[in-house]
C-alpha positions in Angstrom: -8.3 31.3 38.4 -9.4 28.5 36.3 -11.7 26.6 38.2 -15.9 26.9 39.0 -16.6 30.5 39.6 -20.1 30.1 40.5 -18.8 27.3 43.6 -16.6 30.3 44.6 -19.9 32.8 44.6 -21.7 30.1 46.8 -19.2 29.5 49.0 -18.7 33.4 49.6 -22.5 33.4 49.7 -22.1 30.3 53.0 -19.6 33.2 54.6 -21.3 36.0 54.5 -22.6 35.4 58.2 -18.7 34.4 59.0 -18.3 38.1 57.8 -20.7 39.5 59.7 -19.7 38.4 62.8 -15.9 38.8 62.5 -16.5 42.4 61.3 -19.0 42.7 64.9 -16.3 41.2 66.9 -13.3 43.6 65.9 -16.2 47.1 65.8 -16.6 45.8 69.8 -13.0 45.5 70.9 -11.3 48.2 69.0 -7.6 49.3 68.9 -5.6 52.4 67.4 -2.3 52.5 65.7 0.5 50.3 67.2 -2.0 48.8 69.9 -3.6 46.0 67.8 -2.9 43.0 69.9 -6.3 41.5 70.5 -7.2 41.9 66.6 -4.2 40.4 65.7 -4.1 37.5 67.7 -7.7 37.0 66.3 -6.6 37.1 63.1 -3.6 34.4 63.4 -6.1 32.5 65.7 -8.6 32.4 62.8 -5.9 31.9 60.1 -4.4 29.0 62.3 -7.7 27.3 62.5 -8.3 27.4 59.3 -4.7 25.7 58.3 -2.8 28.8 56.5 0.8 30.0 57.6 1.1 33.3 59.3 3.9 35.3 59.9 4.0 37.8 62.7 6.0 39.3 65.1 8.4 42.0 65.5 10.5 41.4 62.5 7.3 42.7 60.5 8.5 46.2 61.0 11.5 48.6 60.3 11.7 50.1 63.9 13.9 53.3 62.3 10.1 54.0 60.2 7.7 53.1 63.5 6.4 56.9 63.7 4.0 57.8 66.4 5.1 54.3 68.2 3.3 54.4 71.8 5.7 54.6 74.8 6.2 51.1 76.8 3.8 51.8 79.4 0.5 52.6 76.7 2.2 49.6 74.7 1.8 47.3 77.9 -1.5 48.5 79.1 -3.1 47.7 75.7 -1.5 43.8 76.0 -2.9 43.4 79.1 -6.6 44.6 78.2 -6.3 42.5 75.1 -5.5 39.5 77.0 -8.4 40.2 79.3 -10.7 40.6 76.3 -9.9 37.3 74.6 -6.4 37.7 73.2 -4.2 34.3 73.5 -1.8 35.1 75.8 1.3 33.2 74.1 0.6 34.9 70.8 0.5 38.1 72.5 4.2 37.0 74.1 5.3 36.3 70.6 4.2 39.5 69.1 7.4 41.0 71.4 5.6 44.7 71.3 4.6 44.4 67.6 1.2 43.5 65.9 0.3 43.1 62.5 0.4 39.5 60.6 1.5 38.2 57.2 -0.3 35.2 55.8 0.7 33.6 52.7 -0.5 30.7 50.4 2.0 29.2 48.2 0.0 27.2 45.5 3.1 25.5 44.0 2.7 26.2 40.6 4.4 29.0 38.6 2.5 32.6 38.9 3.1 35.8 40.2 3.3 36.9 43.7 -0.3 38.9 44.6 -0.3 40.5 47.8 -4.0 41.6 49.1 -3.3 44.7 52.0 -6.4 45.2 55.0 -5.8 48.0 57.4 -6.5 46.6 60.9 -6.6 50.0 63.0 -9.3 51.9 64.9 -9.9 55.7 65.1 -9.7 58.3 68.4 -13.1 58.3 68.4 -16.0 58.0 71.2 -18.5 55.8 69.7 -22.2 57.3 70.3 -24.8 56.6 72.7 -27.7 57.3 71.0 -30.2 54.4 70.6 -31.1 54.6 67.1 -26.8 53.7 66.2 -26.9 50.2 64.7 -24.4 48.8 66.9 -25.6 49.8 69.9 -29.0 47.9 68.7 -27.3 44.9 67.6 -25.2 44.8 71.1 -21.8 45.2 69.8 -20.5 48.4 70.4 -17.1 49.6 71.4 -16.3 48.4 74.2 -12.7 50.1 74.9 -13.2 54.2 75.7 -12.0 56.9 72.8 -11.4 54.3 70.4 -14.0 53.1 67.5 -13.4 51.4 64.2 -15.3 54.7 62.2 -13.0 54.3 59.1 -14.4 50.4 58.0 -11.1 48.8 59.0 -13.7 46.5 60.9 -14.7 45.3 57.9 -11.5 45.3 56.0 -9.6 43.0 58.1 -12.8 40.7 58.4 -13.0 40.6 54.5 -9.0 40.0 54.3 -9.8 36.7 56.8 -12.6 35.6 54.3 -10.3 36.2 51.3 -7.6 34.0 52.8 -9.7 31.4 53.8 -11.6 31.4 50.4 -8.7 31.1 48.5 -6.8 28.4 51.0 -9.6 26.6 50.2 -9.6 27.1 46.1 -5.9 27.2 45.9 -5.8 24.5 43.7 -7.9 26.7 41.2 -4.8 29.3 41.5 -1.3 29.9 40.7 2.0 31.6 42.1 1.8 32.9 45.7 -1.2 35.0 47.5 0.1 37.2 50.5 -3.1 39.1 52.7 -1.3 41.8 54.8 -2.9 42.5 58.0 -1.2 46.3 58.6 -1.0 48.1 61.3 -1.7 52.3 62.5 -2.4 52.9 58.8 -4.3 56.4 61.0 -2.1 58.8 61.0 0.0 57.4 58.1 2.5 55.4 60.0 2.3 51.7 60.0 2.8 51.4 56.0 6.2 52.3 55.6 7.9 50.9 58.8 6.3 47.4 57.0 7.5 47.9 53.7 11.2 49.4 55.1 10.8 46.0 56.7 10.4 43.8 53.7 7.1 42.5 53.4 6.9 43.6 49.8 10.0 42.3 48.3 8.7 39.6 45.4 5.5 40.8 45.7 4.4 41.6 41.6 1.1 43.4 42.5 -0.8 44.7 45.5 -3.8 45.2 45.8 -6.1 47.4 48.4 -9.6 48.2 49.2 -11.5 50.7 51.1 -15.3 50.8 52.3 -17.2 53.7 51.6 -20.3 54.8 51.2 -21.7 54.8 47.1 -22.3 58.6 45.5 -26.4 56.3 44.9 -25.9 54.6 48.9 -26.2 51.3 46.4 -24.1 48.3 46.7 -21.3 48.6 44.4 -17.6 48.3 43.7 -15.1 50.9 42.4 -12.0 51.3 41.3 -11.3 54.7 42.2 -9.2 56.4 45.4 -10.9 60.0 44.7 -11.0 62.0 48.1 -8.5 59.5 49.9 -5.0 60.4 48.3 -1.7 61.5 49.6 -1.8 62.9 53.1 0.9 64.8 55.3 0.3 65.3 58.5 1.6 68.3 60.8 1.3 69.9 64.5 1.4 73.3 65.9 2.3 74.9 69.0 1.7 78.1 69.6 4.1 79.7 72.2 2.4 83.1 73.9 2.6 84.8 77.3 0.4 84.1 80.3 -1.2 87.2 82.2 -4.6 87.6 84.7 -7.4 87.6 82.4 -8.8 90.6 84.9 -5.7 92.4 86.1 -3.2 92.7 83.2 -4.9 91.5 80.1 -3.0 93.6 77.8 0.4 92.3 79.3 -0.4 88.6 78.0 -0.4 87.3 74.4 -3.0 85.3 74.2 -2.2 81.9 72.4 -5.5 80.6 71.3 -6.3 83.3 70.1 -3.8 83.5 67.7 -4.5 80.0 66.9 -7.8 80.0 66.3 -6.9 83.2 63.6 -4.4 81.0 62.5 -7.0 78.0 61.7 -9.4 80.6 60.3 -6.9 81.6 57.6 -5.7 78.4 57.0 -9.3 76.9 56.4 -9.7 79.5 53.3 -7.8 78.0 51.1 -9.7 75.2 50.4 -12.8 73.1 51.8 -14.5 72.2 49.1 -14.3 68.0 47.8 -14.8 68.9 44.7 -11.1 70.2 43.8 -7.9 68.6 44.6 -7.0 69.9 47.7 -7.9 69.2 51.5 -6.7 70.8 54.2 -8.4 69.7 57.7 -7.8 71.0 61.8 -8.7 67.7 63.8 -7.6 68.5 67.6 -7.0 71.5 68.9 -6.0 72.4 73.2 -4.6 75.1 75.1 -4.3 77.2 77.9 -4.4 76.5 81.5 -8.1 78.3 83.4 -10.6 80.7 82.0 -9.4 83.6 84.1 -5.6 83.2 82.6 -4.5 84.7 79.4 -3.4 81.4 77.4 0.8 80.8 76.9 0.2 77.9 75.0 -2.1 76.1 72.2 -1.4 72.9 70.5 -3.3 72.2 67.3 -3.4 68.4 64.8 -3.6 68.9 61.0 -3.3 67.7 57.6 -3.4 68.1 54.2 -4.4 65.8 51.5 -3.9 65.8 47.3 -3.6 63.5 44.3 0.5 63.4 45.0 2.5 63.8 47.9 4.1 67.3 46.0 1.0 68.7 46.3 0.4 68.0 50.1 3.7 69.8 50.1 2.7 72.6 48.5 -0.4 73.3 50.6 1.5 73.1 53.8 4.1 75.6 52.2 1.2 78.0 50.6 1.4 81.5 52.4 
């Protein structure tokens, strides 16, 4: 950049309610992975307005790398409720199935290509009752059921539409070309490589990511480090045993929650500690049928997590 840093602090400083409320809005209407349709339309709305070219739709992603892809009906039910919360209903059309956005500034002089990436995705989670949460203070808490932004993708995709708008408005201070990716399901490790499979890399010489978290000092600071995110491969379980009368004919049944639940018990003893390397984490886990019926089936949702994708191997081969 070669222009007036300072004019760039203040202007960020003139945003910072801008900021505030975008990253509000998207914490009260969130959406998990492939479902983003009202925060996408928000951000081409706001992107629009503010006079920078996006690119969306469904040619965004490699459909041969959309993993965990909702079926139709859960893919239609989301459009609908984001229309009814606010979502324009013609961009919604044009997104044929598919959010996510691509905005790009072109400053027409030579440079390099820099890409900025902002997760846009919620989490599975029920967001709390209790009084003394912040957003249920302020008044803007989730509105849509087992869905919550806990992973500060709130406030990533509310600092990517600040970044873009900043630099739209600087651009003559830059060179080359700046891309802000708006990604989708990047829970669950999905939405990243059906967009790069896709092509929303190619020319791009450096990308660039961020991720909120709280300070080892809770002080307001900025690092360049990814320690305790890394590599992560994820993996479920059934469990296949045979139903019996839990009064009857206990000993005829094998009960499969039981063997489950020694299964996770094992598992968890290799490593749960955040100091080392390794991670190894049992999110979900469901089975059987009644409490008088010897369980034929349990169902369990894991992953593991290290420095390299080899070593997320390794822990999910480790007898």
């Amino acid at each position: 950049m070669n222009g007036d840093l300072e004019a760039l602090f203040r202007a960020v400083d003139v945003m910072e309610e801008d900021l505030v409320q975008l990253r509000r809005g998207f914490h009260q209407y969130p959406e998990t992975a492939w479902l983003e349709f009202r925060t996408t339309s928000q951000i081409i709305t706001y992107l629009e307005e503010a006079g920078i070219p996006v690119h969306f739709g469904p040619d965004l992603v490699n459909r041969d790398f959309a993993w965990g892809r909702p079926d139709y009906a859960s893919r239609q039910a989301a459009m609908d409720r984001a229309i009814d919360q606010g979502a324009d209903p013609q961009i919604i059309r044009q997104m044929a199935g598919f959010p996510g956005a691509i905005a790009q500034i072109d400053t027409g002089r030579p440079g390099p290509h820099l890409a900025f990436r902002f997760d846009i995705d919620a989490n599975d989670l029920h967001e709390t009752l209790k009084a003394d949460h912040f957003p249920n203070q302020a008044g803007f808490r989730s509105k849509n059921p087992d869905a919550m932004h806990g992973c500060g993708h709130d406030g990533h995709t509310a600092i990517g539409l600040v970044l873009a708008k900043l630099v739209h408005r600087y651009q003559e201070d830059f060179c080359g070309k700046i891309s802000f990716i708006f990604q989708i399901a990047e829970e669950g490790v999905r939405g990243a490589r059906a967009m790069v499979e896709a092509g929303v890399l190619e020319g791009v010489d450096y990308l660039l990511a961020c991720h909120i978290l709280k300070s080892p000092e809770n002080e307001l600071a900025f690092y360049s480090d990814w320690s305790g995110l890394y590599a992560t491969s994820k993996f479920n379980v059934t469990i296949h045993g045979r139903s019996a009368h839990a009064g009857l004919a206990p000993e005829s049944g094998h009960n499969a929650i039981l063997a489950a639940t020694s299964a996770i018990a094992n598992m968890n003893m290799f490593f749960q500690d955040s100091h080392g390397n390794g991670r190894l984490n049992i999110g979900t886990i469901n089975g059987g049928t009644g409490r008088n019926v010897i369980p034929d089936f349990c169902y369990f949702e894991a992953e593991t997590r290290g420095p390299a994708e080899k070593s997320t191997s390794t822990s999910m081969t480790r007898r």
